[in-house]
N, C-alpha and C positions, 0 to 999 in steps of 0.2 A: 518273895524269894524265888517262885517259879517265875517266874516272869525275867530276875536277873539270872540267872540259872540259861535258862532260853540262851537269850542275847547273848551271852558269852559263849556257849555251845556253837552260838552263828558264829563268831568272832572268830573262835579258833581252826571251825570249818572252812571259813572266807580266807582268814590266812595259810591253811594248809594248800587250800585250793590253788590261789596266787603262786605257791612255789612251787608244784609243780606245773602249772603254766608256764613259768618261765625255766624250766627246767627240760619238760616233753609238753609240748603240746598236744601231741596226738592224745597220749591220756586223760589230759586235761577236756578234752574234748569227750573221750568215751565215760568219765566219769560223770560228768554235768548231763551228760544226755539220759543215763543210767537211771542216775538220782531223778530225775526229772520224771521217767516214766511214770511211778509208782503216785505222782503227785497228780499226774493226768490222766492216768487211769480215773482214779476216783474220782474226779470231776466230771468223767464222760458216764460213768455209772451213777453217779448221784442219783435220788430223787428231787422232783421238784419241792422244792420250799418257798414259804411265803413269809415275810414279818415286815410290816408295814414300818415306817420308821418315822412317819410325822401323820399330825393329825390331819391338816387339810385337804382331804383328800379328792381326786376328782372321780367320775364314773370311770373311765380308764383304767386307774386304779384299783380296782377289783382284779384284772387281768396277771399282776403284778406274781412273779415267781423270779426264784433263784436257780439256775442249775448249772451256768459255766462261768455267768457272769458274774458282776463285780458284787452287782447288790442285785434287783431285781427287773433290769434291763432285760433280761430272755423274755421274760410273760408280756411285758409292752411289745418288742419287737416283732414277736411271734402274733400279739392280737392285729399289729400292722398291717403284716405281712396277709394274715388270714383273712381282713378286710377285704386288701385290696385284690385277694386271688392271685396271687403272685406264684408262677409256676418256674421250673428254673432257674432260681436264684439265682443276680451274682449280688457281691458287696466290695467292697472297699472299706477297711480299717485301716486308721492311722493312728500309731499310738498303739499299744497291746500288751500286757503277760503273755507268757506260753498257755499258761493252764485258765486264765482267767480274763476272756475281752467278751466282748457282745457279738462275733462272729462262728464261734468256736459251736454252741450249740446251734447254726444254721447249716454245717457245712454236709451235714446228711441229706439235702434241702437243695444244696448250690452247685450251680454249673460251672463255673466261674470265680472267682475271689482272689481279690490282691491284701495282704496286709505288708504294711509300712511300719518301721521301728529304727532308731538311730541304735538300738543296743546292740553289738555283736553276739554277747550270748543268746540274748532271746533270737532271736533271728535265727542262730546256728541249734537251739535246741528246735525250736516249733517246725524248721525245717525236716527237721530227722523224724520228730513227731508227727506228721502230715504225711511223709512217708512211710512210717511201720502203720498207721490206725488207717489212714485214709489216700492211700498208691492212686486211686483211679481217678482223681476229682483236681480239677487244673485249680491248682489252689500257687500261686508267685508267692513267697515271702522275702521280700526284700531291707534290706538293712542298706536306712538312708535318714540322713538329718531333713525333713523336713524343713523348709522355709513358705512365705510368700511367694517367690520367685522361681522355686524349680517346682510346686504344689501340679501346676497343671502338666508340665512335659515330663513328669516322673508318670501320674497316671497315664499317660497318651501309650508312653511307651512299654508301659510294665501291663496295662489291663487287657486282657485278650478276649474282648469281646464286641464281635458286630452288633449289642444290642445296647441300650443305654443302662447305667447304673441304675436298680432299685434300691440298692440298702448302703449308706454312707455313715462311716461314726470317725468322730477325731476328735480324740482325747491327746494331748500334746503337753497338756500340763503348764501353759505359757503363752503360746500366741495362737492360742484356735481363734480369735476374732479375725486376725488377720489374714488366719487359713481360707478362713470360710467367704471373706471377700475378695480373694483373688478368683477362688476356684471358678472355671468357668465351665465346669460342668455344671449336670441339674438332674441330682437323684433324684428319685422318686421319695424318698425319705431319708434324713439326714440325723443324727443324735450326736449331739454338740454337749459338751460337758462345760459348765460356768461355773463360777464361783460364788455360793450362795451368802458366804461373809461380805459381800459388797452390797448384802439388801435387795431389799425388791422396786427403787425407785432409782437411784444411780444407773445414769447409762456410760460405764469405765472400763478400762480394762487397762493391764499392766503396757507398758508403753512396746512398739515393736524394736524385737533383737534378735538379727538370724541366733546370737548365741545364749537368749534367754535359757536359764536351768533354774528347774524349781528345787527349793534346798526343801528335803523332807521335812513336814509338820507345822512348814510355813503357812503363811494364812493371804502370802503373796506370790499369786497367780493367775491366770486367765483372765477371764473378760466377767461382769453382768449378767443376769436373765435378761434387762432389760435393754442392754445394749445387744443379745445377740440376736431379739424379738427386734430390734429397731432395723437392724442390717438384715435380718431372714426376712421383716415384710418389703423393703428395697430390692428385693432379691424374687420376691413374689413364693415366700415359704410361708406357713402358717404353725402356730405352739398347736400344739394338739396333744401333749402330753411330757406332764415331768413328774419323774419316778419320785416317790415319797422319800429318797433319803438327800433329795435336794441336790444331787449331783449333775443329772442328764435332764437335755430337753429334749425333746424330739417331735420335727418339724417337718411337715407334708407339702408338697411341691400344689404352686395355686392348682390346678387341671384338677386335683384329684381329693384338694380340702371338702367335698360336698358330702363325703364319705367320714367325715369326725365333726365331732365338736369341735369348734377353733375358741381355745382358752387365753382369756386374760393373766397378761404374767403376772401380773399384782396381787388379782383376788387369787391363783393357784400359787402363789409362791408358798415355795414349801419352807419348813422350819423343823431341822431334825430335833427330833424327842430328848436325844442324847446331850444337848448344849442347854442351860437355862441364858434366860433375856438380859441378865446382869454380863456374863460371859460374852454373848453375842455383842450389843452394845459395846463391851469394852472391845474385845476385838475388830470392830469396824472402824470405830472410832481410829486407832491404831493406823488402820488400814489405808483410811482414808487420807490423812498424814504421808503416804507415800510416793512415790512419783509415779501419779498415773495419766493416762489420756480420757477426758473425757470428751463423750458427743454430741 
């Protein structure tokens, strides 16, 4: 009953919302930013948390915390980072919430930073938000439909820095295989989000569409671990690490792999706690059934 109780609360909030949007927009804008404070606030204060979410775990894994991010993406990122001695931050996210992406707790840290989002709210709240908490830090938020095709002259022209990228993550929801094979940059570290219902032996991913859109709760999206380990070692990137709740992988550029463990994606494929094998199975099975590209 709490739960439908929620949902309708959102319901009526989202359609209040919508009319006056098309009524005033300037309100509409001061309210969404308002409301939004209080929910970023406490993201930025949080403490760090940890809850591991599958069993297989790798040493990596120990590092593993939650404080802005989605799941426990900050404590991997942050053990990266501290490896490599990385002073200066910049990054580049594609893909984002306002209150909740794997950049958000580096920007005390970063010189530099672009994020990328086709949604106009996020874009216009995280924008206002970067300016009240964080005025002094060249932090670009840009609202743009990601494809294949504009991937590399959107960063050429939006990232403002004479140094190369350290820290890259693109979550897209749809076509990051594609992303990630055009890009003709070469972070220092990349975290690619896959879809862990394709199994850890399928090298697939959904087929490419500048206008793919994941419908929520679907279980059709992205690419493989295995497909995106096939194209990051083509690429000269190495697995060195995937967060126990089986969402991100995150892969170290060759120069700098001597510094990690380089993981097999098969024996690390992760399997969250939350699904049983009867479930999984039936959903892959499903999945597999669908129109995909394989490699």
């Amino acid at each position: 009953m709490g739960l439908g109780l929620s949902r309708k609360i959102r319901t009526i909030k989202n359609k209040t919302l919508e009319k006056i949007k098309k009524s005033n927009l300037t309100i509409y804008k001061f309210l969404i930013i308002f409301g939004s404070l209080f929910k970023f606030i406490s993201k930025l204060i949080r403490r760090k948390k940890t809850k591991f979410y599958s069993n297989n775990l790798d040493d990596i894994n120990r590092f593993e915390f939650k404080k802005t991010s989605q799941n426990n993406e900050d404590g991997i990122i942050n053990h990266i980072i501290n490896t490599l001695k990385i002073t200066n931050l910049n990054f580049v996210e594609i893909g984002f919430d306002y209150y909740e992406n794997n950049c958000l707790n580096l920007i005390n840290r970063t010189k530099t930073g672009l994020f990328i989002d086709g949604s106009g709210e996020k874009v216009l709240i995280l924008r206002w938000l970067l300016k009240i908490f964080f005025p002094f830090r060249n932090i670009k938020v840009l609202k743009e439909m990601i494809n294949k095709d504009n991937i590399n002259l959107l960063i050429s022209k939006n990232f403002y820095s004479d140094s190369e990228i350290d820290f890259m993550s693109i979550d897209v929801d749809g076509i990051d295989y594609y992303i990630f094979e055009n890009l003709r940059f070469n972070p220092k570290i990349i975290c690619l989000e896959y879809n862990f219902w394709f199994g850890s032996e399928e090298k697939c991913s959904v087929p490419y569409s500048d206008n793919f859109s994941w419908e929520m709760g679907s279980t059709y999206s992205g690419a493989s671990l295995s497909a995106l380990c096939f194209l990051a070692k083509r690429k000269d990137y190495h697995l060195i690490a995937i967060d126990s709740s089986g969402v991100n992988a995150f892969f170290i550029r060759g120069d700098l792999k001597e510094n990690f463990q380089i993981l097999d994606p098969q024996k690390s494929f992760k399997i969250p706690n939350k699904y049983n094998n009867e479930e999984i199975e039936l959903a892959k099975k499903e999945l597999l059934n669908r129109d995909l590209t394989f490699f």
